[in-house]
N, C-alpha and C positions, 0 to 999 in steps of 0.2 A: 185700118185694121191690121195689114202686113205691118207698120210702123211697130203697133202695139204688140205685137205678137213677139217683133223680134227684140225688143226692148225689154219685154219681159222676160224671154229667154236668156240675152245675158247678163242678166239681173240672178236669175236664178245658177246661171251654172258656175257664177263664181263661189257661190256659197257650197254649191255641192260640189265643187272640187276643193277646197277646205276642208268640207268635212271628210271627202275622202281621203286628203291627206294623212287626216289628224286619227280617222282609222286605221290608214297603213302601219301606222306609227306603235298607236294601242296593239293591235294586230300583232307586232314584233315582240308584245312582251308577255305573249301569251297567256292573257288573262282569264282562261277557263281554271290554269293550272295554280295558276295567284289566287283566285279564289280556292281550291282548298288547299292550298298551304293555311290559308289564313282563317279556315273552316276548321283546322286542327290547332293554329298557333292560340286562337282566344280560349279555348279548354285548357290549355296549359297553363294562360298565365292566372286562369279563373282557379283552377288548383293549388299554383306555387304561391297563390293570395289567400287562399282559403275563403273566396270570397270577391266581391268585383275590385278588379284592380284601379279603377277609376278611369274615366272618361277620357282623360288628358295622356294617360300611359299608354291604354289602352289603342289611343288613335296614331299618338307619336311611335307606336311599335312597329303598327298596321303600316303606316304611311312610309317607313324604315326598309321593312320586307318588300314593297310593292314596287321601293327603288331600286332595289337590290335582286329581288329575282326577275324584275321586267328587264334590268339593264343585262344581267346574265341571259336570260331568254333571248334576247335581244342580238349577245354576240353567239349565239348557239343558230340563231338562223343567218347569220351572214357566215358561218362556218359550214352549214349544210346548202349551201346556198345550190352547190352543183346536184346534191345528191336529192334534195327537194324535188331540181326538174325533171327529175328520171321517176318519180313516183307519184301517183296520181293522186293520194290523199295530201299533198302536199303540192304541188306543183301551181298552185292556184294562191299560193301565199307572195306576202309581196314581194321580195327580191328576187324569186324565181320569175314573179309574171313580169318585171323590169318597172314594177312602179317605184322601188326604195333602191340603190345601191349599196353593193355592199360595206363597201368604207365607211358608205353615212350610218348604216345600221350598227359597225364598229363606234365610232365614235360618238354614237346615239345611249349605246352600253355603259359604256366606257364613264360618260357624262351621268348618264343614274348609278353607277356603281359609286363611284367618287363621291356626290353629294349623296348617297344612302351611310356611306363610312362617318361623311361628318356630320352628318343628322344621329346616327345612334351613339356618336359620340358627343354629340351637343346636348339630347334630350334622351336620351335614355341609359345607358353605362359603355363604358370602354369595353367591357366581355362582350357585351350581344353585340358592339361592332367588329370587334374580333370574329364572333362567329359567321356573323352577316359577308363581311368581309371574303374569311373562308371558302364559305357553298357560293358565293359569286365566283371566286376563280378557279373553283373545282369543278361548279356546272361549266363555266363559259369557256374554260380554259382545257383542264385535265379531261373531262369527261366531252367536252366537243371535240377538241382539236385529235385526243389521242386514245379514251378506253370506247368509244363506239364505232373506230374508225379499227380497233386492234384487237380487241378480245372479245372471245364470246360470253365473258363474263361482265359485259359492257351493261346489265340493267341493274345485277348484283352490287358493281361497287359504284355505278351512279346513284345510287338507292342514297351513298351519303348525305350529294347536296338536298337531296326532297324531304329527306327526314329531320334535318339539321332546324329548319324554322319552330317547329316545338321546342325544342331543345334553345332558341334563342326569347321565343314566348316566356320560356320559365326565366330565363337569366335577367329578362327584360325588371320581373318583380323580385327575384332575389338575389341581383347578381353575384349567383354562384352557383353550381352544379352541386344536385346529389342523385341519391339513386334512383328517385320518383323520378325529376325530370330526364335521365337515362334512359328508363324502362319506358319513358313515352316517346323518346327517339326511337327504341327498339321496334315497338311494337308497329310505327309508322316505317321504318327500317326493312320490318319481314312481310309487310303488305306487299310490299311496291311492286317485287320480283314477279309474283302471280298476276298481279294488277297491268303491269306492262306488257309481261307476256301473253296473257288473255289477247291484247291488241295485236301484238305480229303475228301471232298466228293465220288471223287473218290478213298480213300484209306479205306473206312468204315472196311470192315473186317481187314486189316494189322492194323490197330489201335487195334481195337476188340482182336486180338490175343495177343498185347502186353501190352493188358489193359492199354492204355495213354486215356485218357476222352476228346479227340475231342467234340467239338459240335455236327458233324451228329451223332456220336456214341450215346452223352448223353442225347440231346432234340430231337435229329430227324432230318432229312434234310429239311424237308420243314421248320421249325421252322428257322432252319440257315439260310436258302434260304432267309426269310424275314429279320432275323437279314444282310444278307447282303446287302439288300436295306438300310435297316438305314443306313449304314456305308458308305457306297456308296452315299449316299444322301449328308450325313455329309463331307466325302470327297469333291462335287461338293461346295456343303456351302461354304466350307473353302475356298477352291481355288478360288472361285469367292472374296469373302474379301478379301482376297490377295491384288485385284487391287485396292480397298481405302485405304490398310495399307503399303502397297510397293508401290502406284502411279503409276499402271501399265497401258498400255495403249492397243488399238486397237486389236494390233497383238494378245496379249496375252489373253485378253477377247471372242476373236473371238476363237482361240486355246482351250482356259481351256471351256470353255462353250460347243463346239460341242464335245470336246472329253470325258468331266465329264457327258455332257447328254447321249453319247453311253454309257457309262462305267454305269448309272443307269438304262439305257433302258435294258441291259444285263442283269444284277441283277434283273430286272422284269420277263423278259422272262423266266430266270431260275426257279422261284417258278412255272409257267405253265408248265416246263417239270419234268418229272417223278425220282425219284433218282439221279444218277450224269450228267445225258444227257444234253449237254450242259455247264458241267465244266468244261472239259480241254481246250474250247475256252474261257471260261471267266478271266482263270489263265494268256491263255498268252494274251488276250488285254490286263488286267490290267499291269502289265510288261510296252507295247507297250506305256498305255496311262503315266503314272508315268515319265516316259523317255519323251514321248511327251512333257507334262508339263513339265516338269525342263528346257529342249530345248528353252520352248516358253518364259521361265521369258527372258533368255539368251539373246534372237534373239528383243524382245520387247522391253527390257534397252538399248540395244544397237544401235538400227533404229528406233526405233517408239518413238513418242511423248505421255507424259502422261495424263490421263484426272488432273492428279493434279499435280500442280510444283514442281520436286522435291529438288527443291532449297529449 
């Protein structure tokens, strides 16, 4: 029996340290956030198609993005790797706990950046790997190494690389930019600031300890509270032009208008509650409403009739 016992144990824990490996790995490319890039990127390219762009685009875009923001992600935690273990929602991740090195998680980047460049340059156009390219070395690069480590305007102009993957959805089917696919960077663009913020609010002191200059930290929460109505505001703005610059119809104005008004009605309520009371429901509507909208261009192009022709 002791024989079998222990034979089957190390039988078993090679496999589950593999697999913990190959999570550590996934883990670094932060796959909550990959998912909805790519919750927003397939409504874009479902738009610049007027229709499904095809199975084979469709997957060679996905598989494009998921090289290119995991390998950015990737060098974004070997850059916070110090400031991780000063913070407890983070410190549990793998270069902090000492399962990954940081060099390897460089080089781990580095490796899906490079093959993400010559995949959208192989199978899909030389623009969307220009832009791909791009929000890889602005998130891994500019926005790790120097605007969340220097400004307090550090979620404002990170906002580029998160918004940039619709904007490469659309080029993926037309490669070429116009003001539809702009207007849907945009509107992904003036989410973000609210959507991020909503989070440090409740992370004030974990920031504090790893001296990063969040906004609650550097003007105060109630201050951000207000900056995120603007932004929220600005968000609903956008979304609403949407439906004179894309020819959007019924469904979607119905959609973007009741769910952009909760998402500012929240933002209001917030500055009346105290500290972060109230952010961690504000974090996940926003999520809920961004996924909503992208859903509703979708379902709108598809069944509803426009107020304009889009002939």
């Amino acid at each position: 029996m002791t024989y079998l016992a222990s034979g089957n144990s190390d039988h078993v824990s090679k496999p589950m340290t593999i697999i913990r490996f190959a999570f550590d790995y996934l883990t670094l490319m932060k796959p909550s956030i990959i998912l909805l890039l790519l919750v927003t990127t397939l409504p874009a390219m479902v738009l610049a198609r007027e229709g499904w762009p095809g199975w084979g685009l469709v997957s060679s875009t996905f598989f494009g993005l998921i090289l290119s923001a995991g390998g950015a992600a990737a060098i974004n935690m070997a850059a916070d790797a110090e400031i991780d273990a000063l913070m407890d929602r983070t410190k549990s991740r793998p270069i902090p706990r000492g399962a990954i090195k940081p060099r390897n998680a460089v080089i781990y980047g580095l490796f899906l950046g490079v093959i993400s460049g010559v995949w959208f340059w192989w199978m899909v156009n030389p623009l969307s790997m220009a832009l791909a390219l791009f929000a890889f070395f602005y998130y891994g690069v500019v926005y790790s190494l120097f605007l969340k480590r220097k400004t307090v305007h550090n979620t404002v102009l990170g906002g580029v690389a998160g918004a940039l993957p619709v904007l490469i959805g659309w080029t993926a089917v037309t490669n070429g930019i116009n003001p539809t696919g702009l207007l849907l960077f945009l509107i992904v663009f003036c989410w973000q600031p609210p959507h991020f913020w909503a989070l440090s609010l409740g992370l004030v002191r974990d920031y504090a300890a790893a001296k990063i200059p969040m906004a609650p930290n550097v003007i105060g929460s109630e201050l951000t509270k207000k900056q995120m109505v603007l932004w929220s505001s600005l968000t609903l703005l956008t979304s609403m032009l949407f439906i004179f610059v894309a020819s959007m119809g019924w469904f979607y104005l119905i959609v973007a208008f009741v769910t952009g008004v909760a998402f500012l009605l929240i933002s209001l309520r917030l500055t009346r509650e105290t500290g972060s009371q109230g952010a961690r429901g504000m974090f996940r509507y926003s999520t809920i409403y961004l996924s909503l909208l992208f859903a509703a261009m979708v379902i709108d192009q598809a069944f509803f009739p426009s107020f304009i022709d889009r002939a």
